[in-house]
N, C-alpha and C positions, 0 to 999 in steps of 0.2 A: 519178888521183883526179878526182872533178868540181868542174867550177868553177860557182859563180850570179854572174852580170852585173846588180849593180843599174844602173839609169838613173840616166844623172850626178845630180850635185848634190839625190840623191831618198836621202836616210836609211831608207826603206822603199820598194822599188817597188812598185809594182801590176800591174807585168807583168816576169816572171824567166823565164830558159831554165837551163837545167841543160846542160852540156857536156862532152861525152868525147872520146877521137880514134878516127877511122872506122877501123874493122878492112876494108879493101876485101874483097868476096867477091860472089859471083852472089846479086840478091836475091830471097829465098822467092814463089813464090805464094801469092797472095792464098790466106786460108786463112778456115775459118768461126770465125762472132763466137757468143758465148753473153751472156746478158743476166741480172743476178739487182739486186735491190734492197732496201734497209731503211729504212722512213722517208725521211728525206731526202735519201740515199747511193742512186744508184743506178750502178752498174758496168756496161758493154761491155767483153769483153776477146776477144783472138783465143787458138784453140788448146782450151781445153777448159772445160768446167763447174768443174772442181776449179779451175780461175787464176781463174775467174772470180771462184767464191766466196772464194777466196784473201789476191783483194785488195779485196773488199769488207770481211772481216775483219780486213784489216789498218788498214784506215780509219777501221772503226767503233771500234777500238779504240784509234787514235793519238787519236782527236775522243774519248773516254773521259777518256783520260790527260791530256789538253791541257784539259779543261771541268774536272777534278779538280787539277791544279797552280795553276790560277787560282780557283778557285773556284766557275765559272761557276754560275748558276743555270739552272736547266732552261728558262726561259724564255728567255733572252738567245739573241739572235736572230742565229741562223745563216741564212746561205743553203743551200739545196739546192745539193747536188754533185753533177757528173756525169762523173764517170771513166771515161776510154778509154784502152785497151792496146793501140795498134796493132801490124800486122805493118810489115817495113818499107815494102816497096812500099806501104802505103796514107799512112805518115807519109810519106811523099815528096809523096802527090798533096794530103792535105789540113792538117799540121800546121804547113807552112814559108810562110811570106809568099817573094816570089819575091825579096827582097833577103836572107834568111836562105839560100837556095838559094845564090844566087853567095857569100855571107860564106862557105859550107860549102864549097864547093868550093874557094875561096881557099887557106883555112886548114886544108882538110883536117881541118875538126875536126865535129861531128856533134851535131844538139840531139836529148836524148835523152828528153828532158822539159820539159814547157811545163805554167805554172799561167798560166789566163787569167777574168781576176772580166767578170763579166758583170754589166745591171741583175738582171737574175730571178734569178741562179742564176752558181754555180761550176763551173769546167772546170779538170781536172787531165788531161792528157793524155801518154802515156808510149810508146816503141818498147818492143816485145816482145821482149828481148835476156835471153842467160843472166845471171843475179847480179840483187839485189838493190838495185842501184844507181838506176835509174830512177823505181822507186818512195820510194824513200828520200829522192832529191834531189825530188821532185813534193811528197812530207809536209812536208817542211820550206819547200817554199813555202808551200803551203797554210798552215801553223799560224803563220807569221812573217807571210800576210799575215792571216789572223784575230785574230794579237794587234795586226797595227797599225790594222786599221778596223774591228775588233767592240767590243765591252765595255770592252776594255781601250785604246783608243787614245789616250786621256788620261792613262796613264800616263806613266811616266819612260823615256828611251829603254834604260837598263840593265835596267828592266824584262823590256821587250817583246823585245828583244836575248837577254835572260839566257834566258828559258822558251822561247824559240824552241829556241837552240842546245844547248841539253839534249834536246835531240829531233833533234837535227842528225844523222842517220844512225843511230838506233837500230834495233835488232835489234825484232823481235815475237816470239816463240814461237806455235807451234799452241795452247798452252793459255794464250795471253795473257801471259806472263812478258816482260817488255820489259827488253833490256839496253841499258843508254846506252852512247857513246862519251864515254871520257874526254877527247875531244879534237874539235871538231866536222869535221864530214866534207867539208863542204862550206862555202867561202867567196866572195865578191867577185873576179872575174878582176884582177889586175894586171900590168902587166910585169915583166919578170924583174929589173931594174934598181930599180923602186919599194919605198919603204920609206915607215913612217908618220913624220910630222912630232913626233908627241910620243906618250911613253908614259902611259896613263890609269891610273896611280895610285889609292887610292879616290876620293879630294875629285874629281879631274879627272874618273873614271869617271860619279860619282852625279849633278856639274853639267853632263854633258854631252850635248848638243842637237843639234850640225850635227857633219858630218867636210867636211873640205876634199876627199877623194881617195878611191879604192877601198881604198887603203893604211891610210887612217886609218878605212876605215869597220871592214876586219878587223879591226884591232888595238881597237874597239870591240869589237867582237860578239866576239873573245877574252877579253877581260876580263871584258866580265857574263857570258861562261859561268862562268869562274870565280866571279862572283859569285854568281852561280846555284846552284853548287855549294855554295859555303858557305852559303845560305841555306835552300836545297829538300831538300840531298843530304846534311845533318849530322843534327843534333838537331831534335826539335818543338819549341822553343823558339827557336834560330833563325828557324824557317820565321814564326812568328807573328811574329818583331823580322821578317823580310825582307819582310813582306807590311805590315804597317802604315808600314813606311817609306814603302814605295810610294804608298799612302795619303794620309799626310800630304804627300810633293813632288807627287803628282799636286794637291794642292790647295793648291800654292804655296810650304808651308815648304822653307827652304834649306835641305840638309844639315847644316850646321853646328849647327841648331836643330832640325831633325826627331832626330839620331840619339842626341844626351843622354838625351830624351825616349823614346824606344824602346830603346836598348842599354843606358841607364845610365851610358854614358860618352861621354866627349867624342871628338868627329872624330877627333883624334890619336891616341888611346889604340885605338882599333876599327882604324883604319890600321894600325899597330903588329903589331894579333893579326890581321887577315885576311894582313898580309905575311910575316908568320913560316911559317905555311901548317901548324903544330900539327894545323888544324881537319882536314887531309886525310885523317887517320889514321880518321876518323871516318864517311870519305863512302862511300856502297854506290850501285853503279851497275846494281843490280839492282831492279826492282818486282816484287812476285808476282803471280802472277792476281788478277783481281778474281773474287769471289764470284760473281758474275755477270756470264758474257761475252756481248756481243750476239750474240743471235740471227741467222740467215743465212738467206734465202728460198733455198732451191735454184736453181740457175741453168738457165733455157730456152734453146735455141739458136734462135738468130735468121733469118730466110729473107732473103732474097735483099734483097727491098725493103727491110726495117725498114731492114738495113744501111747500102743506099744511102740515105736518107734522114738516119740518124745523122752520117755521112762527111761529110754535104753541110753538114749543121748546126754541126759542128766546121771544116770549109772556110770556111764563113761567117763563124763567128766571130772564125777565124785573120786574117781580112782585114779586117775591120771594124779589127780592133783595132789590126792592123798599119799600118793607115791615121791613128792619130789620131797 
């Protein structure tokens, strides 16, 4: 399974890797790139038209799902994104900073996806491997760091936690049907021996701000899935008490006094029935198609130069960043 590395003492990073362990084998020739784009998604991927537009679909449709679970307005302001699906020989020459090369050979372990925020514009960048995996672990960066410096980053950390990890490894369908995982797919590397310091109960969950450790940061982002679920993944009535909570602590009230005022009941008593776990009977881990699924420019294959060019842009990037 893959693992995300936040930056110590960083409750949301601003720069994640995704990590698997390297399967050794002889690696592909360089292979041709195809180019397609939609508004402010535009896709590179190596191999064929069809991946290209693939995973342009698949983006436009997680940025769908993620502006619809929040509410977003059509205005709240996104950055342009620009996604690359390399082969591996080219993620060797431009995706690794040269300290990520020695940690990989070390550890014999393999980044298999990188989300890097830029001033202008977003990079999600991924190895061209069989499975689903790379992309999946790239969306869930993108969307966890969307909730943490777009629209929402005043929210509460259970929040931005909880909508994240409800997308933590979801499935897409060709016709948009998106199944969640009941369990997130992807978490914070720790060592084998680490454990969290304390379990986030609700009171503990809802007032909580900082984690001491990777350990304590999972055992967060476990629980607001949870919460998540009971609040996105139950009733509409739910989702209306989960969303005004939010609301009211992003503007200071304490649990204690936000949730009378939204559930009807006191802290204790909500504690009580999200622990019993009743509500689960209730939860569907399935969306249907939307009514309307984005649209897909066909994908052009790319010449020689564009290529070089793009490689070099993402090289750039890799090292700037790698640098601060």
């Amino acid at each position: 399974m893959a693992t995300l590395a936040p930056r110590p003492a960083a409750l949301f990073a601003s720069w994640l890797a995704a990590t698997l362990l390297i399967h050794t084998g002889r690696a592909e020739a360089a292979g041709s790139y195809w180019r397609c784009g939609l508004d402010r998604v535009t896709v590179m991927a190596n191999g064929s038209a069809a991946r290209c537009e693939l995973l342009l679909h698949a983006t436009l449709r997680y940025e769908q799902l993620l502006t619809e679970l929040v509410r977003w307005t059509p205005d709240a302001a996104i950055k342009p994104l620009r996604f690359y699906s390399l082969t591996r020989a080219d993620a060797r020459e431009v995706m690794y900073t040269e300290k990520e090369l020695d940690e990989q050979a070390r550890t014999r372990s393999t980044i298999r996806s990188k989300y890097l925020p830029d001033a202008e514009f977003n990079v999600a960048s991924i190895v061209d491997i069989d499975g689903d995996e790379p992309m999946q672990s790239v969306l869930f960066l993108y969307g966890q760091s969307l909730l943490a410096h777009g629209p929402t980053r005043t929210y509460p950390a259970w929040y931005r936690l909880g909508v994240a990890n409800l997308l933590n490894g979801l499935t897409i369908r060709p016709d948009g049907t998106v199944l969640l995982n009941r369990n997130p797919q992807f978490a914070a590397v720790v060592g084998e021996s680490a454990r969290p310091s304390m379990r986030f109960d609700l009171p503990a969950l809802l007032d909580a701000k900082h984690v001491r450790s990777s350990a304590d940061f999972n055992e967060l982002a476990r629980r607001s899935h949870v919460w998540a679920q009971f609040g996105l993944l139950t009733t509409e009535e739910h989702r209306k008490q989960y969303e005004q909570l939010a609301v009211l602590m992003r503007e200071g009230a304490p649990a204690e006094q936000a949730v009378p005022g939204v559930f009807g009941v006191a802290l204790r008593e909500l504690t009580d029935e999200f622990e019993r776990g009743a509500w689960r009977r209730d939860v569907s881990y399935r969306i249907s198609a939307p009514a309307q699924s984005p649209g897909v420019v066909p994908a052009v294959e790319m010449d020689a130069a564009a290529v070089d060019a793009q490689l070099k842009a993402l090289q750039t990037l890799v090292a700037e960043i790698g640098d601060l």
